[in-house]
N, C-alpha and C positions, 0 to 999 in steps of 0.2 A: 462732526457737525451735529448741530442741534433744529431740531424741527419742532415747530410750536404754531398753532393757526387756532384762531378763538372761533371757531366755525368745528372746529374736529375735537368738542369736546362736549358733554351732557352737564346741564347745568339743571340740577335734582331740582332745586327749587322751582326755578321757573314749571315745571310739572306739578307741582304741591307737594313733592316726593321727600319726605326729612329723612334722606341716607346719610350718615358723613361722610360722606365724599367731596371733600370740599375744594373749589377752585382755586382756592387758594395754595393750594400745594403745588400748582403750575405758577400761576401767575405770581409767587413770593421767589418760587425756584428763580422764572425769569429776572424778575426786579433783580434779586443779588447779582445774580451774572452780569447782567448788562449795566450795574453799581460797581462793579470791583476794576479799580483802577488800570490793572491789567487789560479784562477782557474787552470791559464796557467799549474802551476805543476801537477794536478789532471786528465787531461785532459781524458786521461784514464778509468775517471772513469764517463763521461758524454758525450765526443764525439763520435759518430758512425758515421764514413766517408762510409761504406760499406756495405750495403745491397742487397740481390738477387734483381734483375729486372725479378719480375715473372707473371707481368700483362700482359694478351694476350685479342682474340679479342672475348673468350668466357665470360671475365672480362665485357668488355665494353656493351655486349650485356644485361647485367643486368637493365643498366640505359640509356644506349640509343637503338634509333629503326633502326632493319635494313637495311630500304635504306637508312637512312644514313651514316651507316656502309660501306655501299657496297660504299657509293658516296665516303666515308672519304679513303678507302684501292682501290679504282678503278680508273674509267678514270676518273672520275670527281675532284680526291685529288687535283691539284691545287687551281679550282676555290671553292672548299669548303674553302681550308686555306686562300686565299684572302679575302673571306665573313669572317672570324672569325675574321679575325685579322684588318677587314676593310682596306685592303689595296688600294681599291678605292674610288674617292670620288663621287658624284653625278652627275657628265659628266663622267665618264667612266674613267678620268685620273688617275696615280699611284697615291697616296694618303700617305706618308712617306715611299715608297717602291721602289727601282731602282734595280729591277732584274740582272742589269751588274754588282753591286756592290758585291753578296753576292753568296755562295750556290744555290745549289737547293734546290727550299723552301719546297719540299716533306720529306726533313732532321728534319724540327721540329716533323714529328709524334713520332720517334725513341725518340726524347725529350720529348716528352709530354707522351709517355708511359712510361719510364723511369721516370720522375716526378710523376705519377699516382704508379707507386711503391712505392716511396718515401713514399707517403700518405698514403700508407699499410701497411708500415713497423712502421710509428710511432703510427696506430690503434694496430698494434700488443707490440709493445713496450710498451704503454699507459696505455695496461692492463695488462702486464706483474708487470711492474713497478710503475704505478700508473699517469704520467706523460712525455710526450714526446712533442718535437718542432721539425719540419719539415722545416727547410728554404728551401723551395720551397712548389708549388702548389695552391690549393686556389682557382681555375677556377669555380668560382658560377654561371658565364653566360652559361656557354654552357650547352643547353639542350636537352630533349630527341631526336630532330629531327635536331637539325643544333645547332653551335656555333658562338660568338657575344662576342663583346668586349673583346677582345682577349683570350679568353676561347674559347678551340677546343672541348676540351672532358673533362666533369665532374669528375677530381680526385677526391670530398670529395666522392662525392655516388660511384662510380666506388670502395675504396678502403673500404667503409663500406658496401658494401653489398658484396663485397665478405667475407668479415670477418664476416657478417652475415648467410654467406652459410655455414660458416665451422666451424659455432657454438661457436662463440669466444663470441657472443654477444649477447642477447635477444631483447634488447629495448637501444634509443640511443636519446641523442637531437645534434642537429645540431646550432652552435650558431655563427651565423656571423655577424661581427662586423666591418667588411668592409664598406668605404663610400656609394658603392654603393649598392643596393638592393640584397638579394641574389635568385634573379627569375629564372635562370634554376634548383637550389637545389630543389625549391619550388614544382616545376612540376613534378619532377623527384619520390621524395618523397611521393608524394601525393597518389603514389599508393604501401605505405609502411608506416601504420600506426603506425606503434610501433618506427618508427624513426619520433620525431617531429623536425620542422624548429621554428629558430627565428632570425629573420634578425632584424638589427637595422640600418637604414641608412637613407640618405638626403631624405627630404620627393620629392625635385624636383632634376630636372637635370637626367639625364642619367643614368639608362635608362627608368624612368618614365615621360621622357620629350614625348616620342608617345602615341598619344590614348588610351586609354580605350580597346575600340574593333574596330575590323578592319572595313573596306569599308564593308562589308558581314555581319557586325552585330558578328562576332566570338570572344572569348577573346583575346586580344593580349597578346602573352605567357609570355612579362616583366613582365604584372599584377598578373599572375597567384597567388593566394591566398597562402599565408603560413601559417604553424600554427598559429604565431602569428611575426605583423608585425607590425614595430616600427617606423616610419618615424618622422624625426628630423627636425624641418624646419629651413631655414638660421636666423640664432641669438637667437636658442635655446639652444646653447651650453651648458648652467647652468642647461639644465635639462636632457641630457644624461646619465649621470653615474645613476641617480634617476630612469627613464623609464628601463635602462636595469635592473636595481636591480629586481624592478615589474614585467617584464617582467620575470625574471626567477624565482620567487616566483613563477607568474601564471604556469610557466611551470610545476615548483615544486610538485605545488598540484595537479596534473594531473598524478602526479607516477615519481618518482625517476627510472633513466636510467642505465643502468649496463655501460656507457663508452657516455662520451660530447664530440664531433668535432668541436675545434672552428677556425673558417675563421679569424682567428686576422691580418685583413687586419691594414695596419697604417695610409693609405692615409686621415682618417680623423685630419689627422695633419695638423693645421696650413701651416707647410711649406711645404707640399706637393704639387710636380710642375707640376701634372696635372690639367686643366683647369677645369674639370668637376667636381672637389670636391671642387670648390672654395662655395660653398655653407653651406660646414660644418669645423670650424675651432678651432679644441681642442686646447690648448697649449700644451705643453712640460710634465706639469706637471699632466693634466688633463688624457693624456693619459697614463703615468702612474698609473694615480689611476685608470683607466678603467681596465687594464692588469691585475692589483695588486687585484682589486677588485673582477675578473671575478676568479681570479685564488683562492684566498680566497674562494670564496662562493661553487665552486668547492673541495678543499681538505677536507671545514670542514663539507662537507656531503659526503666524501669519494667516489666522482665523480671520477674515472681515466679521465684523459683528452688527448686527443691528439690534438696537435696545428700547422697548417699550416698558411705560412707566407703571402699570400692573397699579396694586394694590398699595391702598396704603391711604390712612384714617384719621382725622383728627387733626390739629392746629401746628406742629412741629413735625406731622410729614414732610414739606419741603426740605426742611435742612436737612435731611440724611439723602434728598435727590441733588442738592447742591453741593455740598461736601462733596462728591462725588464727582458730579460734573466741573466743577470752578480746577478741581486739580487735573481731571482728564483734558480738558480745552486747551489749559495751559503749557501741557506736556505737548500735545498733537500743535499748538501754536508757535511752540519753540521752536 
């Protein structure tokens, strides 16, 4: 199943906010599918436009901490969503942000809850059905105490621990596959054993381009430790699809999960037009077989999966979430 709702997505511009994050990488995803001769007639039988928006702030309080809460829902929600979304730069000035341009930028929470349903509804769908895509969510930066690179508030953990509260789920891995590292899932999780992490991404760049530990000798929260962590370094590309296999062997024999969460970010594409992934460069076909591959290893040990669509930059994002999706629909429609 596919899940898509024009309500559970942030639409940068409308903010003044010039992120590439373009809508277009859903809504192009969509068109093809619902174009391709096959699916388009069936649509019915894999699209879900509509689901409850039933995440509040007893949800949130699971994976993040209360002054942040209060800072996120108080006087402080501006300068919290500027820090997330980095809208300033190192002199103080706007940083891809012109407040006359857009809304009030207090309008993304209403979005960012609404997308933290989204991610609920495909954990619920996932295990109903075995299988579910989330175009939208993915927010692996934002963690227990503050949000960062443009993650406000943590949908993966926000929508599986509540699904944990209400006994849909015993034990769970978390598999992100996003270019960049997934350090606020890491910390979050860390005090929830039975859900393990594995991030796979750029060994350098952002956000492991800061320290180690801070001025004070403390850890810096990007580093924070996951269960197990994959860093790829620039012109290792030939040995990615081989490290995640491993990786999830190791995870394997550590106890099989009643439900996988995977961050299938796409920005380790080639053509992805954010700067900060220039470091890791799959082709077309490579990421393909990472999709094809993750979702295989997946079905043939009877993993439910539920898949949010994470990261991913620039004008030919969509095809690499289509490519993907047009061949999985079709296999689960057979």
């Amino acid at each position: 199943m596919l899940i898509y709702n024009e309500n559970a997505r942030i639409i940068f511009p409308r903010y003044g906010i010039a992120i590439p994050s373009l809508d277009s990488r859903k809504t192009n995803t969509l068109k093809a599918l619902l174009e391709d001769p096959e699916l388009g007639p069936r649509s019915r039988e894999w699209l879900i436009r509509d689901f409850p928006f039933v995440i509040d702030k007893s949800d949130l309080a699971r994976a993040h901490r209360p002054a942040y809460l209060e800072r996120l829902f108080g006087a402080g929600q501006e300068e919290t969503l500027i820090e997330a979304y980095e809208l300033l730069d190192e002199k103080g000035h706007y940083n891809r942000y012109d407040p006359e341009e857009g809304e009030a930028l207090g309008g993304i929470v209403r979005d960012v809850m609404n997308i933290i349903s989204g991610s609920y509804a495909a954990v619920v769908e996932a295990l109903d059905s075995g299988f579910c895509y989330f175009l939208g969510g993915g927010m692996h930066h934002a963690h227990p105490d503050f949000g960062h690179g443009f993650c406000l508030l943590n949908d993966i953990c926000v929508a599986l621990l509540r699904a944990r509260k209400e006994g849909r789920f015993r034990t769970a891995w978390i598999i992100d596959v996003d270019a960049h590292r997934g350090d606020g899932s890491a910390e979050i999780m860390a005090d929830y054993p039975e859900i393990k992490t594995l991030s796979i991404h750029m060994a350098s760049g952002w956000p492991l381009d800061s320290p180690e530990r801070r001025e004070d000798g403390s850890l810096n929260p990007s580093w924070f430790p996951g269960d197990l962590d994959i860093p790829v370094a620039e012109g290792e590309e030939a040995a990615y699809i081989p490290r995640l296999i491993k990786g999830l062997d190791e995870l394997d024999r550590s106890g099989r999960p009643d439900l996988a969460f995977v961050v299938g970010g796409v920005d380790p594409y080639e053509g992805d037009e954010l700067p900060s992934t220039d470091p890791l460069n799959l082709s077309k076909e490579q990421m393909m077989e990472r999709d094809m591959g993750l979702y295989r290893y997946l079905e043939e040990r009877n993993i439910p999966s539920a898949w949010v669509s994470a990261g991913g930059y620039g004008s030919s994002s969509w095809e690499i979430h289509t490519q993907f999706l047009r061949k999985v629909l079709k296999q689960r429609l057979a």
